[in-house]
C-alpha positions in Angstrom: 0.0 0.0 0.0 3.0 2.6 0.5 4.0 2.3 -3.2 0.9 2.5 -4.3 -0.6 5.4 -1.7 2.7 7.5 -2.7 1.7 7.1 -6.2 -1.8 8.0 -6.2 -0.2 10.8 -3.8 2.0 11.9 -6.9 -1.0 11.6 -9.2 -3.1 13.8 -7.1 -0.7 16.7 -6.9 0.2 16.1 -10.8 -3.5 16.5 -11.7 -3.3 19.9 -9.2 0.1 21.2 -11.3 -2.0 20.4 -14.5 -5.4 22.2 -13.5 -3.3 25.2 -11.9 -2.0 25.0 -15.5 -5.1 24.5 -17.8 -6.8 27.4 -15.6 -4.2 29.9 -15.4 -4.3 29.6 -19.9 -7.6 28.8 -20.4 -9.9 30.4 -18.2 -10.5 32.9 -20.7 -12.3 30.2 -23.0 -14.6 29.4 -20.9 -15.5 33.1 -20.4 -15.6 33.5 -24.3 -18.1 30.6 -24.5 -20.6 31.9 -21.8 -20.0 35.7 -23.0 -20.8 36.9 -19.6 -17.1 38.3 -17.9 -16.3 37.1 -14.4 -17.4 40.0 -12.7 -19.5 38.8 -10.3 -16.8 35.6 -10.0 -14.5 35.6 -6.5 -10.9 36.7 -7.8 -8.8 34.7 -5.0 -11.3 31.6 -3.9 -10.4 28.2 -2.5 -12.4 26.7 -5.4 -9.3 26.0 -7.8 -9.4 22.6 -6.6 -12.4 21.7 -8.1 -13.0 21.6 -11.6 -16.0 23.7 -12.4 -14.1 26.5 -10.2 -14.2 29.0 -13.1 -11.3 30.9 -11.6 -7.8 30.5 -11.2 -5.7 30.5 -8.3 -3.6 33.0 -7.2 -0.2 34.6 -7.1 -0.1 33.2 -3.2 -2.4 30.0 -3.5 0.0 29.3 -6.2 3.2 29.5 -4.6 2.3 27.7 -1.7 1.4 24.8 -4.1 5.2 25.3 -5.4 6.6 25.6 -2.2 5.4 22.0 -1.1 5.1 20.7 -4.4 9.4 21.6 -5.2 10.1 22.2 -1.2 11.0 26.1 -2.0 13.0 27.8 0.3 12.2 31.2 2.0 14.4 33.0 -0.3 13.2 31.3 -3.4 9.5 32.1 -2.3 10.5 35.6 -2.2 12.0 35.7 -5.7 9.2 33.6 -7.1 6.2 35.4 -5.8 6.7 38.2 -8.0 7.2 36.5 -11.1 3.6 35.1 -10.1 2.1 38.4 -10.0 3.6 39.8 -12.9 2.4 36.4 -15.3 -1.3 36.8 -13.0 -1.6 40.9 -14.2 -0.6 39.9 -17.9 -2.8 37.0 -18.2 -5.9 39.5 -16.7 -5.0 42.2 -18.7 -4.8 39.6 -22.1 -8.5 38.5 -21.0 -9.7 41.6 -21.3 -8.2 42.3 -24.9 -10.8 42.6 -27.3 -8.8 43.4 -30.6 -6.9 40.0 -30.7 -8.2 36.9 -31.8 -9.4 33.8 -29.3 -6.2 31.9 -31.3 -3.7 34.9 -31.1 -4.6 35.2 -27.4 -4.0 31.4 -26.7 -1.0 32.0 -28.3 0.6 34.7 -26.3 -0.7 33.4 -22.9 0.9 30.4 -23.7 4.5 32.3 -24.3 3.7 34.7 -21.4 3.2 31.3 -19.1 6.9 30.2 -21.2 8.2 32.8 -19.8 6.9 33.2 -16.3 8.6 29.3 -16.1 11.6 30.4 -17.6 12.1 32.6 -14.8 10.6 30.4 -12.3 13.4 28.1 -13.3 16.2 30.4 -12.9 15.5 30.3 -9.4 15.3 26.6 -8.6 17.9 23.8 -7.8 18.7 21.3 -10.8 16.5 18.7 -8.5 13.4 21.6 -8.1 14.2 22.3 -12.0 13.7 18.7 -13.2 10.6 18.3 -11.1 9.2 21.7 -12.1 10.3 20.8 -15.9 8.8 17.4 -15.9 5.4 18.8 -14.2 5.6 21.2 -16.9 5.8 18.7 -20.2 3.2 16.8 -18.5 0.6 20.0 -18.4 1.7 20.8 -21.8 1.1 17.0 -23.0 -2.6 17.3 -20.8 -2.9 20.8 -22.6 -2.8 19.1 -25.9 -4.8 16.5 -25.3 -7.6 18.9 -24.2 -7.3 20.9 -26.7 -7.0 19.6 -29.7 -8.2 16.0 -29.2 -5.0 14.3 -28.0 -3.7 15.1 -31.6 0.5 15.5 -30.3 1.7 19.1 -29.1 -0.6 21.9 -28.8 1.7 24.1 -30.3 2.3 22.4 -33.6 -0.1 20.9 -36.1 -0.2 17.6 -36.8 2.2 16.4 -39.5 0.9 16.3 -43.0 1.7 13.3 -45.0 4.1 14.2 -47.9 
């Protein structure tokens, strides 16, 4: 039962990484599809664990999932947090774009999130970066499957027969 309880532990907390994920890039669909903006929804909710939580979490939610997921010290905390808060202002103010595209907005929230990890990564140990770098191809993998029908990356089309 340990082997298996510390895998179902992992699984839990890699299906937390990969909703923290999904919601922090494409929370903005789901707004687009009802047409109604998240006024009225709570900005900084416990509900992020649940899957009809319409929200994301945030900058401090989120860092206290890092800190126990990678075991972050004080100091990396503090350099982290702000990277957080940065990628959580440019993510709302992308939402609230109305000249670009549902595609060209997907697009840059996914580079702004590229970014946001390549700084996250700067920060961590090689141990914190491998975890944080597999947790990462794993979201993108989850990402893909999501969204286009578990047809490979979600960045790249599929490959046309030549």
């Amino acid at each position: 039962m340990g082997v298996e309880g510390n895998t179902k532990m992992k699984r839990k907390v890699l299906c937390s990484l990969l909703l923290t994920g999904l919601l922090s890039t494409g929370v903005m669909f789901a707004q687009e599809a009802g047409s109604a903006p998240e006024q009225n929804a709570p900005q900084a909710g416990g509900g992020m664990g649940h899957h009809g939580g319409g929200h994301m979490m945030d900058p401090d939610q989120r860092l206290a999932h890092m800190t126990k997921r990678y075991n972050l010290t004080a100091d990396q905390q503090s350099q982290i947090k702000p990277i957080l808060q940065d990628e959580q202002q440019q993510m709302q103010t992308m939402r609230s774009d109305t000249s670009m595209s549902r595609d060209d907005k997907r697009a840059k929230m996914m580079s702004m999130h590229q970014e946001s990890a390549q700084k996250i990564e700067a920060v961590l140990t090689d141990q914190q970066k491998q975890e944080f770098e597999a947790d990462q191809q794993k979201m993108k993998e989850h990402m893909a499957e999501h969204m286009h029908g578990g047809q490979g990356d979600a960045g790249q089309p599929p490959a046309q027969p030549q």
